[in-house]
C-alpha positions in Angstrom: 0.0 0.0 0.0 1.6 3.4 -1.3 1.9 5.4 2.1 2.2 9.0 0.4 2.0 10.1 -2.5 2.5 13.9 -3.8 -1.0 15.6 -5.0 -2.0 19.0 -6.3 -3.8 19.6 -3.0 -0.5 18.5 -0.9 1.2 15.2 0.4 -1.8 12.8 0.6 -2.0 9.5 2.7 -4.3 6.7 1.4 -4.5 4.4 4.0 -5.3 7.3 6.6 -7.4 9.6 3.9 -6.0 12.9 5.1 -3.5 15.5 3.6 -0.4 16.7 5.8 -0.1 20.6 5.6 -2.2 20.7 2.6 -2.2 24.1 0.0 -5.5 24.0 -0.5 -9.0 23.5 1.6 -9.4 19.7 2.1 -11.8 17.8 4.6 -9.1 15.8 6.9 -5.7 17.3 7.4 -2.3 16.8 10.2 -0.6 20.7 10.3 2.9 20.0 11.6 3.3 23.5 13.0 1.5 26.8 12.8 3.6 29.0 10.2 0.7 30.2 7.6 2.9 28.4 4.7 1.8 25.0 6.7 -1.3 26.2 8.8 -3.8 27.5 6.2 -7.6 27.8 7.1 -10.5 26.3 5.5 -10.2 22.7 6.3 -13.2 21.0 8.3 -11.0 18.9 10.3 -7.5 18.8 11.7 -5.0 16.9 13.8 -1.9 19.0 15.6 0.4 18.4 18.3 -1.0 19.4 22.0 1.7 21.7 22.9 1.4 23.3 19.2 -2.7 23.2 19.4 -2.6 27.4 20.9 -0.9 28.0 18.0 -2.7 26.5 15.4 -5.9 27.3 16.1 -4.7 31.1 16.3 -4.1 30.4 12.3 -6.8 28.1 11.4 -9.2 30.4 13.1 -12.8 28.3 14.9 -14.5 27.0 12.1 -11.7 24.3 11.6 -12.1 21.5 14.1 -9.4 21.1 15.4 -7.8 17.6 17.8 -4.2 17.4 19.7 -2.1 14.4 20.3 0.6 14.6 22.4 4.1 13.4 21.3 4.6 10.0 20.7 1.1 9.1 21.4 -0.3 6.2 18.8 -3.7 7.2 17.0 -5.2 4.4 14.2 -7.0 6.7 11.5 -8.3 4.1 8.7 -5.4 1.5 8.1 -2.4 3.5 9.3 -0.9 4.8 12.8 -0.3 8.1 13.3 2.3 9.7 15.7 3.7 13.0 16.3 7.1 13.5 17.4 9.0 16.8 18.3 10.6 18.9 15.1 12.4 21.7 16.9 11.1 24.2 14.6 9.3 25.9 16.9 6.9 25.6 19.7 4.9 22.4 19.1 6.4 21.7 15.9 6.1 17.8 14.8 7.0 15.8 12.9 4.4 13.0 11.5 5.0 8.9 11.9 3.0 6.8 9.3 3.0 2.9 9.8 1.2 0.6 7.8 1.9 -3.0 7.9 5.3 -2.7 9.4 6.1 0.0 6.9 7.1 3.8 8.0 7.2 6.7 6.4 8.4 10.0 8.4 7.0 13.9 7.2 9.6 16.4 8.7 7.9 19.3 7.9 9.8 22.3 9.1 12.3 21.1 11.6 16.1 21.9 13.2 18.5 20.2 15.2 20.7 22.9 17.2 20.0 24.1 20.7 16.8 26.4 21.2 15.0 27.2 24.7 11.9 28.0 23.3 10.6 24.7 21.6 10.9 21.0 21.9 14.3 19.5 20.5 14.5 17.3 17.5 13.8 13.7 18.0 15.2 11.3 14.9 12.6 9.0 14.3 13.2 5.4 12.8 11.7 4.5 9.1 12.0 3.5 5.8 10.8 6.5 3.8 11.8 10.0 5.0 10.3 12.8 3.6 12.8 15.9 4.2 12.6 19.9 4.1 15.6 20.9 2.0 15.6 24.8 2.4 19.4 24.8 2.8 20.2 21.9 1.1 23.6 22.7 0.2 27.1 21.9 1.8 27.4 25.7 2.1 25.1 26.0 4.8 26.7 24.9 8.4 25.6 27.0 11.3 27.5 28.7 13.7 27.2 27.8 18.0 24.0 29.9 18.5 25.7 31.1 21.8 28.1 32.5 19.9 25.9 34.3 17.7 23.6 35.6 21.2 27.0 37.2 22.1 27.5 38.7 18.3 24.2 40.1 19.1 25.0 41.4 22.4 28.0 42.9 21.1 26.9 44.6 18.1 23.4 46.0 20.7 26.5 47.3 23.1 28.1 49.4 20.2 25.1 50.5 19.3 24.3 51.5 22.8 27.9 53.4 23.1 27.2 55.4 19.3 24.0 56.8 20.6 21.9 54.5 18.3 18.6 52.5 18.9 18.8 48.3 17.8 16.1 46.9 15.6 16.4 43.5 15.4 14.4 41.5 12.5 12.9 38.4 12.9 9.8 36.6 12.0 6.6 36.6 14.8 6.8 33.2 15.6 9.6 30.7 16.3 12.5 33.4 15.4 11.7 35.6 17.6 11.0 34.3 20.6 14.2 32.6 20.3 15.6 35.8 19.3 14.1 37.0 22.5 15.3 34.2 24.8 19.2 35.3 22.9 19.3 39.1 24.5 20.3 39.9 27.7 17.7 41.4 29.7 20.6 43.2 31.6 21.6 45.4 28.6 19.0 47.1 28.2 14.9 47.6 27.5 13.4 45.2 25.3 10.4 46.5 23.0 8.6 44.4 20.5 6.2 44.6 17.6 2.6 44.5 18.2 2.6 41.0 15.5 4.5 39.4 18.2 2.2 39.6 21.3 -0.6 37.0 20.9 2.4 34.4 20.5 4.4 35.7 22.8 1.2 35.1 25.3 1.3 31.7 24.1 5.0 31.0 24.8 4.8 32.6 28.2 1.7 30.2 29.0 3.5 27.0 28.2 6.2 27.8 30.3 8.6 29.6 27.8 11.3 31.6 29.7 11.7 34.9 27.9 12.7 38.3 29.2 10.2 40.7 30.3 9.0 42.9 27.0 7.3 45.9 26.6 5.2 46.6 23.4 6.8 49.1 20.8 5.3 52.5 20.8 7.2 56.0 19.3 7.2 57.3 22.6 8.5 54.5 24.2 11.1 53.8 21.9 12.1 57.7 22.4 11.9 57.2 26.3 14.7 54.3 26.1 16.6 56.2 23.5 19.6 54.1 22.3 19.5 51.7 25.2 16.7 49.9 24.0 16.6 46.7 21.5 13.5 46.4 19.3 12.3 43.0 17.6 10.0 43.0 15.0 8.8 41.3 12.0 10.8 41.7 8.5 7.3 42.7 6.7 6.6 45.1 9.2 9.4 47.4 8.2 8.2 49.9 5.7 9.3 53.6 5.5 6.6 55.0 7.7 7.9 53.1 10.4 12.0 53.3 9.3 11.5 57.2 9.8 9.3 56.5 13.4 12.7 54.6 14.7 15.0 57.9 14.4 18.4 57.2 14.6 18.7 53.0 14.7 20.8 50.4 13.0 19.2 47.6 11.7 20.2 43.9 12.1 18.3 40.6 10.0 18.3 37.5 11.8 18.6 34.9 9.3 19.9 31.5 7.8 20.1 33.3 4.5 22.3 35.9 6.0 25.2 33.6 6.3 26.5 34.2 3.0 27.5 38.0 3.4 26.0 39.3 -0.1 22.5 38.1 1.1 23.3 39.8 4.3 23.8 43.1 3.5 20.9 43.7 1.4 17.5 46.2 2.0 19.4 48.6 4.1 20.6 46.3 6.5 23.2 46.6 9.4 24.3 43.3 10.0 23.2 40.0 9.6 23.2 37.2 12.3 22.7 33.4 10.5 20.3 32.6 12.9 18.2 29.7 11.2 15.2 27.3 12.5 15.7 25.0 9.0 18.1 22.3 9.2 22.1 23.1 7.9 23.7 20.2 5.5 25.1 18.2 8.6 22.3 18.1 10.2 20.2 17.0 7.4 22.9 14.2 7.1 22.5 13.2 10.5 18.8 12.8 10.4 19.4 10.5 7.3 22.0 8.7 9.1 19.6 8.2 12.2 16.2 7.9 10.7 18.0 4.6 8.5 15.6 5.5 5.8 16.4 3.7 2.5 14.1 6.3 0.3 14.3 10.1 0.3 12.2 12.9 -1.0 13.0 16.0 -0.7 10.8 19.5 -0.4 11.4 23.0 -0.4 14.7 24.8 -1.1 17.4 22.8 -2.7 15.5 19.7 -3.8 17.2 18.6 -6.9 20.6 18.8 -5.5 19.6 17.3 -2.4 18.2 14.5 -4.6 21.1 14.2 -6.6 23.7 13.4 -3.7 21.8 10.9 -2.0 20.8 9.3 -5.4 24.8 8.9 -6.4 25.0 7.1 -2.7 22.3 4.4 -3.6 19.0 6.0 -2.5 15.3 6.2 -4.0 15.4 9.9 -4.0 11.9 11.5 -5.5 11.5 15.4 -5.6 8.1 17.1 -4.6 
């Protein structure tokens, strides 16, 4: 029995009859985490991990009817078992575990490997067929110690302090900025934060989530604090209205894509810190090397050279 199979609509398991993280509106669906690339609304019914469920139901909004299912926990839906296991993408992030007569097959979806406070870590999970995010697919991309890059951050926020300038660090509402968040020093200085990032913070802070106390970002308040303060807000969020409320401020990107300096130093940017929840090329060939799976497909990013290596080492490698 085929266990997945690519569709229009998203990756479709038969012997279950739902989609996992589907594009489009479908009637049964698993949403491995609850970035609006992966949690969409408009489907009637779907399965996400308990400690993920706050999350996801923010995105999907109430007509969806929405379950949990803690990690690990074994559900039978039609002629497969389901489990979720911990993707360390962000809070609640899962991977999905489909068995079928002694058969596995593993979704990733979004998922990391390196340390982060704010979210579950990475469990490798056994199986034959592994199903793989390749964002940054490429040997290129090897991450740096994140405590190192917290004290690049603290660093560059002290200069900034010393030349009389406010920091604005960028990173998306949820998952990279929280763990942006749990990164600073509260000692340095006055945190302030986009209004985008409150209802998740809230979330974060309710499961238990250690981050630094935050206030939310005003003019005035960013005035008051002058260039003590470190702001954190969403990339989409900064337009020119609000470059010319920030006054005098230097702007930093935090970013996987900012490791390679060219893409660092674009839009007006600062400084970039390769800050990334998407698996690097080493970890990617760990989780091959633990999972033991014998077929690969690869999505998102650098899919056909992902497909290519592990093809030239003997694998079934499909790209969707």
């Amino acid at each position: 029995m085929t266990l997945l199979e690519p569709t229009p609509k998203g990756l479709y398991c038969p012997p279950a009859g739902l989609y996992i993280d589907p594009v489009r509106k479908v009637d049964r669906a698993i949403i491995t985490h609850g970035h609006a690339d992966h949690a969409r609304r408009g489907h009637a019914h779907a399965l996400t991990s308990a400690s993920g469920e706050a999350i996801v139901r923010h995105r999907v909004g109430p007509k969806t009817r929405l379950e949990s299912l803690p990690f690990g926990e074994k559900r039978r839906i039609g002629d497969a078992t389901i489990s979720l296991h911990p993707a360390g993408h962000l809070l609640g992030s899962a991977q999905v575990r489909i068995e079928v007569d002694g058969r596995v097959a593993v979704v990733t979806g979004d998922y990391k490997r390196g340390a982060d406070p704010t979210c579950e870590p990475f469990e490798p999970v056994p199986c034959h067929l592994l199903v793989t995010e390749t964002t940054f697919g490429l040997p290129v991309y090897r991450w740096p110690d994140p405590a190192r890059i917290a004290e690049d951050i603290d660093r560059w926020w002290a200069r900034n302090q010393a030349d009389g300038v406010s920091s604005v660090l960028l990173g998306y509402s949820l998952g990279k900025a929280q763990r942006l968040l749990a990164m600073l020093r509260p000692d340095r200085g006055p945190i302030l934060v986009h209004g985008a990032l409150i209802p998740f913070l809230s979330i974060y802070r309710d499961a238990g989530i250690s981050l630094p106390h935050t206030r939310t970002f005003t003019p005035t308040r960013l005035k008051e604090a002058g260039s003590s303060a470190m702001l954190v807000i969403p990339p989409a969020a900064m337009n020119p209205a609000l470059r010319r409320k920030l006054g005098p401020a230097r702007i930093g990107f935090a970013s996987g894509w900012t490791l390679l300096k060219k893409r660092g130093r674009t839009a007006g940017m600062d400084a970039g810190f390769p800050v990334s929840d998407h698996v690097d090329w080493p970890e990617l060939l760990q989780t091959v090397t633990d999972t033991g799976a014998e077929h690969i497909w690869a999505t998102h990013g650098y899919r056909d050279e992902v497909c290519r290596y592990f093809a030239e080492r003997g694998f079934t490698t499909r790209k969707i």
